[in-house]
NUBA-666217 format. One record per residue: z, y, x of N, C-alpha, C in turn. Coordinates in pm, whole numbers, plus 50000, padded with zeros to 5 digits. Layout:
! residues N
ZYXZYXZYX...
! end
This chain:
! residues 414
312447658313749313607650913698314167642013810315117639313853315887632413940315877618613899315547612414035315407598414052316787592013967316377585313864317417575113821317767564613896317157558514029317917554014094318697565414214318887577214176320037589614213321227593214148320437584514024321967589613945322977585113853323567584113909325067575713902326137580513790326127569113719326797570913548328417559113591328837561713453329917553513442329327547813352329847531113319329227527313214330197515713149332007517313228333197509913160334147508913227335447517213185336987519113254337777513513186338737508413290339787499113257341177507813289341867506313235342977519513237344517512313227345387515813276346987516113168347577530813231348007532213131348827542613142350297540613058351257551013090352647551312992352887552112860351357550812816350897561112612350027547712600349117540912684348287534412620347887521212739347237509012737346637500912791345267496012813344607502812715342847505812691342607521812722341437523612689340957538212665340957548012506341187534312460341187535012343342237542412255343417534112318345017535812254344777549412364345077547712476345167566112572344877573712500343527571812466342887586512385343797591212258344107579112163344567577712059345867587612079346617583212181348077583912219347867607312223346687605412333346877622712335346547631712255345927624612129345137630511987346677631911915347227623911892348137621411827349807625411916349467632212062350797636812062351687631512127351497616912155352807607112231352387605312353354177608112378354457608712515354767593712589354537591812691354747574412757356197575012854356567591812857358147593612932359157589212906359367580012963360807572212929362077580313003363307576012903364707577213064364547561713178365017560113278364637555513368365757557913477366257544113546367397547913633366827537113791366997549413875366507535013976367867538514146367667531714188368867531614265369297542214420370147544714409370697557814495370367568114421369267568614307369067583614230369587584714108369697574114090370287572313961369737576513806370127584213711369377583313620368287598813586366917591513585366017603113575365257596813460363817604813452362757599513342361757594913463360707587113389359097583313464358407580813344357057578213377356147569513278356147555613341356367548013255356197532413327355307526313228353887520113279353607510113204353657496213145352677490413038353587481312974352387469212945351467469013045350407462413046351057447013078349947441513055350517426213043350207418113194350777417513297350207413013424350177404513462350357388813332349667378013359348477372613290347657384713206346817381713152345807377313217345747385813401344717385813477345207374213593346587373613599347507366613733348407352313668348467344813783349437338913725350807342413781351577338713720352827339313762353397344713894352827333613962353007329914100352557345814183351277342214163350627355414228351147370414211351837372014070351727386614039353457388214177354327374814177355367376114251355007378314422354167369714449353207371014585352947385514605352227395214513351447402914557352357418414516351487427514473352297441214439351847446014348352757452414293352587459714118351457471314164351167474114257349637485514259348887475314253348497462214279347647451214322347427447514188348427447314041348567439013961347977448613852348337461813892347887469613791346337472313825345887471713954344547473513966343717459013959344227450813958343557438713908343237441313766344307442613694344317448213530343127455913459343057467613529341997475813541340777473513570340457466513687339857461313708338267450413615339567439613596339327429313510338657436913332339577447913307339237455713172338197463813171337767468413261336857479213356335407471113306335197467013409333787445313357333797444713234334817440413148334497439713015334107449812947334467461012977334037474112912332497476612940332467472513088330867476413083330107467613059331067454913030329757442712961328847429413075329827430913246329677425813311330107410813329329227402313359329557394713384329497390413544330477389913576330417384813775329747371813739329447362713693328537349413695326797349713722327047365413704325177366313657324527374913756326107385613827325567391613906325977383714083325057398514168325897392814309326747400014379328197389514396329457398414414329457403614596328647399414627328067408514828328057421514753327267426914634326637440814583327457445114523329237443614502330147450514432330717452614530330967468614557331997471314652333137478414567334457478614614335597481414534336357493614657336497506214549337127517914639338647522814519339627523314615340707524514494341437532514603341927547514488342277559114578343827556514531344977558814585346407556614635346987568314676347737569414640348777585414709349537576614842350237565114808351017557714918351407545914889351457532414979351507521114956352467513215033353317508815006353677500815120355277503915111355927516015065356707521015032357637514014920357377513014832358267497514741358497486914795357687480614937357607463714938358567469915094359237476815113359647479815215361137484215188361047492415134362407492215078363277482115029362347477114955362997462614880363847454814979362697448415070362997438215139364377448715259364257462415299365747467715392366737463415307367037466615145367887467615093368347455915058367377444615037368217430215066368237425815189367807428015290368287422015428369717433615453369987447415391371357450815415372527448615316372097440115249372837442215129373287429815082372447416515139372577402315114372707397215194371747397415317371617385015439372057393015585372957401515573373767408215704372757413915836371347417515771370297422315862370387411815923369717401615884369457380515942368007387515932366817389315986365497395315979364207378115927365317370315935364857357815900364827357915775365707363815688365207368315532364107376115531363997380815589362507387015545361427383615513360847387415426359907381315332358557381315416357547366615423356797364215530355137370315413355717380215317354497385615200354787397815270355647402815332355647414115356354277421215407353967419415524352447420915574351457424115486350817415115433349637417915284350037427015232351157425115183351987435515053351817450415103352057449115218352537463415237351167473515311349897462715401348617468115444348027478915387347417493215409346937502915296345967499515230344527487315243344037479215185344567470615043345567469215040346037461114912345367460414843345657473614759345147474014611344007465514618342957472514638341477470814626341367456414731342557448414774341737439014842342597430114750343467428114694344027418514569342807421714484341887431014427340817424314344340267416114337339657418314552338637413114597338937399614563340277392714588340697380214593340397375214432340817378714355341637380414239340067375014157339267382414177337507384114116336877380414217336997372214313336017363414420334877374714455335207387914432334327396014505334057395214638333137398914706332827397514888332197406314929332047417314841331557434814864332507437914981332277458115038333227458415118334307462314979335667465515025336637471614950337777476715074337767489215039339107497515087339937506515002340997511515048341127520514981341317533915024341357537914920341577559915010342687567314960343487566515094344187577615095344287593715089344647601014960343967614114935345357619414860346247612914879346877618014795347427622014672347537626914596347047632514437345947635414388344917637114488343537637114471342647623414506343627615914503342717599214495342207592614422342467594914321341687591114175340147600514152340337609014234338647614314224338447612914353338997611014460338397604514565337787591414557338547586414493338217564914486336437567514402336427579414295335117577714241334217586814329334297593014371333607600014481333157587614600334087579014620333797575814748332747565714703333097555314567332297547614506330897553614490330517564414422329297575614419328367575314553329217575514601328557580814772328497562114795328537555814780328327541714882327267536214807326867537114655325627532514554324507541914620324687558614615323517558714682323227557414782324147555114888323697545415020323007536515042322647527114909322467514314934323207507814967324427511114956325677500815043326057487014940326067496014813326097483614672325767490114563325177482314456325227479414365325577486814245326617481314241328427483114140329147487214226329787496014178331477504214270332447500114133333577490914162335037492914111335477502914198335567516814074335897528714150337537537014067338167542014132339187549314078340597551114143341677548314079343157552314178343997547914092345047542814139345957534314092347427539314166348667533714104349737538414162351097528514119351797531114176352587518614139354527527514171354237540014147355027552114262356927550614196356887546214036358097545313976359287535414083358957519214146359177515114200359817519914331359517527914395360017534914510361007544514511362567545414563363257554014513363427570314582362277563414696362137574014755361137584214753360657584414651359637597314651360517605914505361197598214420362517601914355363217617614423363767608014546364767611714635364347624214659363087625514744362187633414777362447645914712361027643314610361427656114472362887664114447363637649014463364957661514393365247666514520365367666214604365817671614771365137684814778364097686414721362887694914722362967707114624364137704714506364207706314376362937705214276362217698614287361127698114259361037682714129362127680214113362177667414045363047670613860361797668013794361987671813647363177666813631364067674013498365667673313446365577675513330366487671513243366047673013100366747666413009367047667812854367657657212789366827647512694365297654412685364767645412630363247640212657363697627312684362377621212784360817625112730360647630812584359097633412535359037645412557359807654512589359547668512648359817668712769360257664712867360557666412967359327670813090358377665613073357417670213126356227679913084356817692713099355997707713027355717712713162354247713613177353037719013260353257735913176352777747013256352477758413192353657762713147354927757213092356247760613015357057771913097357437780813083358477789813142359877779113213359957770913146361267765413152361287753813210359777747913256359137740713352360317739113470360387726813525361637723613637361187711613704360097706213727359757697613802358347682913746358657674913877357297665113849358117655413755357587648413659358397634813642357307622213675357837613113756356987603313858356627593213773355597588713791354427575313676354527569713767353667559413729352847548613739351977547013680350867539013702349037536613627347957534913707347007536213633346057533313708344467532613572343337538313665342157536613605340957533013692340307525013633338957521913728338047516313677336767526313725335197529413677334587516713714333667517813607332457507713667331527520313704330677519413840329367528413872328367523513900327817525313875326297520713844324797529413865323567525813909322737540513886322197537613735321827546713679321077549013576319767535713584319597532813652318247524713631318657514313620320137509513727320527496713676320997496613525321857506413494322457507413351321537510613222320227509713250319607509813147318597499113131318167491713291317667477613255318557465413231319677466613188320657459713154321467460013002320687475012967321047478212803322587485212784323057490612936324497492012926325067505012835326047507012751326207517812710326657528512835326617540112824326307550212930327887561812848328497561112930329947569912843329457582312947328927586613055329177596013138328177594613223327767609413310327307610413423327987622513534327957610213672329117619313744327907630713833327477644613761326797651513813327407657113893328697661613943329257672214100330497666614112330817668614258331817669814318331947676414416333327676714496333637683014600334617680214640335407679014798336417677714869336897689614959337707694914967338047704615112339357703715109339987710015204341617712315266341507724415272342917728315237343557742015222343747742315360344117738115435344677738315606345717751815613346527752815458347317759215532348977753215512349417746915436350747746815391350747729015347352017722615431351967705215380352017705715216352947715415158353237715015001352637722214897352917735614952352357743214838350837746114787349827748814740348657748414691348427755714755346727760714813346297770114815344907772314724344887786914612344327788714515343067790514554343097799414681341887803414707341267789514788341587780014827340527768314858340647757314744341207757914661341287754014490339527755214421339937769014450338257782214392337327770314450336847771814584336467769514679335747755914600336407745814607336357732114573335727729314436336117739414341335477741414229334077743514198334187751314303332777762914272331717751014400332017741814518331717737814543330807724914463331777720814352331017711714303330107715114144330457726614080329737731214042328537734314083328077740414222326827743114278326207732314357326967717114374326237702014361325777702314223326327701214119325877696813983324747706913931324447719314025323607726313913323667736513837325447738013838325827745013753326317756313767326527765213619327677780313667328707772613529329727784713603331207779113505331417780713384330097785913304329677788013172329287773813123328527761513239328157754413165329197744913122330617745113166331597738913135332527740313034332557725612980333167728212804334637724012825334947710712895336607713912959336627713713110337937719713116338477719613287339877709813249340007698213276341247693913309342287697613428343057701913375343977710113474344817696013559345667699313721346047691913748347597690613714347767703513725348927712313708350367696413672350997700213760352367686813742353687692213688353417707713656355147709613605355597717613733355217718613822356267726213920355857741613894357177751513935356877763313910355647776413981355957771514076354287776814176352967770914232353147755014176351707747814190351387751114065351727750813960351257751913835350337772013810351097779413878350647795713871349307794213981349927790814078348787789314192347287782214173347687768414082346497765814025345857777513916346667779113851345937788413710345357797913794345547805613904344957815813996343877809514010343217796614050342747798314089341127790213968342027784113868340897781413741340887795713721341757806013720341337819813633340297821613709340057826613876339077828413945337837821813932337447808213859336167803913879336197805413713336787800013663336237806213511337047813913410337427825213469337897833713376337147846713329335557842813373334387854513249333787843913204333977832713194332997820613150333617819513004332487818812927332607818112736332667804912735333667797612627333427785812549334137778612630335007777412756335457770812863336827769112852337177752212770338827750712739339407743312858340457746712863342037741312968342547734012900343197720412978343777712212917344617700713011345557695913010346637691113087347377678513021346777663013131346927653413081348587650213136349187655513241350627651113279351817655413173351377663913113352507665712955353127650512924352137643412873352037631112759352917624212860352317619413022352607605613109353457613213249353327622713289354047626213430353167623613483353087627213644352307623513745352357615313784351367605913732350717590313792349947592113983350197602214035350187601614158348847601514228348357588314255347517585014313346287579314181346757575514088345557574913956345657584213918346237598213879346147609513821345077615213787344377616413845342617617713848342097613313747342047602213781341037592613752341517591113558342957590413612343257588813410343227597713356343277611813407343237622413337342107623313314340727621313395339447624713336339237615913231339817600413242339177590713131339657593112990340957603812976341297603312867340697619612773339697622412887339167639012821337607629412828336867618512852335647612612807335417610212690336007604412605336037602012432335237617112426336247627912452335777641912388334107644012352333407634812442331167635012452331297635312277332207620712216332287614912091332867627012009333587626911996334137627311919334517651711901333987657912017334137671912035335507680512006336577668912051338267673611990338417674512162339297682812192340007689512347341677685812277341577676112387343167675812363344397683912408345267687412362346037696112391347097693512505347357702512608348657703112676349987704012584350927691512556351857695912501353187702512562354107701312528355947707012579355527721112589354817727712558354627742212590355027754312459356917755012483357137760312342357047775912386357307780112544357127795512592356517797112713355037797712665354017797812791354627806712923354367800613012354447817413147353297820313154353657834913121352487846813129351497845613271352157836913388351297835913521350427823213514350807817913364349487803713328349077808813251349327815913178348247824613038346607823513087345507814013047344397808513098343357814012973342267820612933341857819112871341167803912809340677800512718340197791712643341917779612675342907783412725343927772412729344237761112586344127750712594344647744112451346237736912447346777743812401348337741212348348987736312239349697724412245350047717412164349617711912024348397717611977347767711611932346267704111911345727697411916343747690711918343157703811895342457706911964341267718411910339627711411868339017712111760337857708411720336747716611797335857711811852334687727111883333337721111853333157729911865331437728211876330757720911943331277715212061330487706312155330927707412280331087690312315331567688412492330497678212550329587690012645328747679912724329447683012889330177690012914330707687713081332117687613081332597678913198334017680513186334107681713348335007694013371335327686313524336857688513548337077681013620338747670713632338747679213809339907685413788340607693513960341727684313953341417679414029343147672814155343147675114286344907677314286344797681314450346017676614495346607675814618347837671014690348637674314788349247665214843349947673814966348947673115105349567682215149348407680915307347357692415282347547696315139346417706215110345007698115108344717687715008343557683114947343187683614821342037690114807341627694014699340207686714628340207682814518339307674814470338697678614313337347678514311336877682414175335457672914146335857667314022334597654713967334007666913865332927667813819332277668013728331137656913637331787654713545331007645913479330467649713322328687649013325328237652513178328177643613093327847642312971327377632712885326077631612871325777615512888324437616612901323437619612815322547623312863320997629312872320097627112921318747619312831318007613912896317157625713016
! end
């Protein structure tokens, strides 16, 4: 049996998303169907949809600070702060040297930059003396995860990781890997995003044609759909408490998960498009960390964002690792919220965890005429499927640059 000080559980996530602000309401929100896609107008692009959340960001900040600092900073403080309570922590009792904080990011720095060009061209005649003397902090790739540090008098290390769309299972990967180091303790682990704010990754997409269109903001984002036309851009954020098993059980902690596999690789071939066959690769990589074959898996959370050939290219390449595997459902959290970016990960796995409880697979919705090149066996569509039992889940995200990322996490077992 493997050393329980080897093995590394979750044991309380702090979340917001566009549907919900707990784990609670999230789950609730994808059982029940609702979407967090708003219409949404932001400037030079004018009017599109996003998910924007609706968390409260002086519950954790005051005033002052949340204006000081940055909406990825505010939302991962949020998380953060909800994360501890979930697992029942108190920072008074423990020692904050032994909390290190890893928070995975698609891109940062990009809102607090724009801002400040567009009022130094637009107000103060490029006077560079307007410029905001927060700029610096604000904009460092450290932020996120170092506004905790401040925020929760932590003195662990904290960075963050850049991965792209695959940062939300990077941030818990990287957390994973530093507990059994001995490096700490506790990992505040996960990915956060703040991407609505920026008009340029907007810009981007549609330049790209790659940027969802539509007339109505709760369908607008259909993964798998024939009629599928692009990403629609979030915001959010989720983040783990990690822990080993030995701490989380001489402490009495409830135990929601254990992160048994992962894996990282690069496609090294294309900045945009997927590649399926190092998709496979990444899959099957962390399956054979955990132990496992693709039979022992009860969901695959898909990453799939709505575009017309990341979405086929992925299904190529879930068909390839489990398409002879029995009992093995598909399922797609960007329907409900759009691509939260750099938390994508991380919220998509937290909102397929309930499933240990409760054995319902939530459904991919907007999918009124599947394409036959996503046709997935065990796929779940638009409506909850009941089964028999979910003890593994593993969560694929991947990004540009060709990074590919896969968590597997079981329910625990002594």
């Amino acid at each position: 049996m493997k050393d329980p000080n080897q093995r590394i559980v979750i044991t309380g996530i702090g979340l917001t998303a566009p549907n919900g602000d707990n784990l609670a309401d999230f789950r609730r929100a994808l059982l029940e169907k609702r979407s967090g896609v708003q219409p949404y107008e932001i400037r030079y692009v004018g009017k599109t949809f996003a998910g924007l959340c609706h968390f409260d960001a002086n519950k954790y900040q005051k005033k002052k600070e949340v204006r000081r600092g940055t909406r990825a900073g505010s939302i991962s403080i949020y998380c953060a702060h909800e994360a501890l309570a979930a697992a029942g922590i108190d920072l008074e009792t423990v020692d904050r040297t032994r909390i290190g904080v890893y928070i995975g990011i698609t891109e940062h720095g990009n809102v607090e930059t724009e801002n400040e060009v567009h009022s130094l061209t637009t107000e103060y005649k490029s006077d560079v003396r307007f410029w905001s003397h927060h700029h610096n902090p604000r904009t460092v790739a450290n932020n996120p995860a170092g506004e905790i540090t401040i925020n929760l008098k932590i003195s662990g290390p904290h960075y963050t990781i850049g991965a792209a769309c695959a940062a939300g299972n990077a941030g818990l990967i990287q957390g994973l890997q530093q507990i059994i180091l001995g490096e700490v303790d506790i990992a505040l682990a996960g990915g956060v995003s703040e991407a609505v704010r920026t008009f340029g990754i907007f810009a981007s997409f549609k330049a790209q044609g790659a940027l969802a269109s539509g007339e109505d903001a709760a369908t607008v984002s259909r993964p798998f759909d024939k009629a599928r036309n692009g990403i629609v851009v979030s915001e959010g954020g989720a983040i783990y408490v990690l822990e080993t098993l030995a701490r989380a059980q001489g402490r009495g902690a409830k135990i929601l998960g254990e992160i048994v596999g992962y894996a990282m690789n690069s496609d090294a071939t294309d900045p945009v498009l997927p590649n399926p066959i190092r998709q496979a690769e990444c899959m099957r990589a962390a399956l054979k960390r955990a132990g496992m074959e693709p039979s022992d898996v009860d969901i695959v959370n898909a990453h799939a964002t709505a575009t017309s050939q990341g979405d086929i290219k992925e299904c190529a390449a879930i068909r390839e690792v489990f398409g002879e595997a029995e009992g093995v459902y598909v399922n797609n959290t960007k329907s409900y919220i759009g691509h939260a970016m750099g938390a994508a990960g991380a919220l998509e796995l937290a909102g397929n965890l309930p499933s240990f409880e409760d054995n319902i697979v939530h459904p991919t919705i907007n999918v009124d005429d599947l394409d036959p090149e996503c046709d997935l066996p065990g796929l779940v569509l638009n409506e909850p499927k009941q089964v028999d039992k979910v003890d593994v889940i593993l969560n694929s995200s991947f990004g540009m640059l060709g990074i590919n990322s896969a968590v597997i996490v079981a329910k625990f077992a002594e």
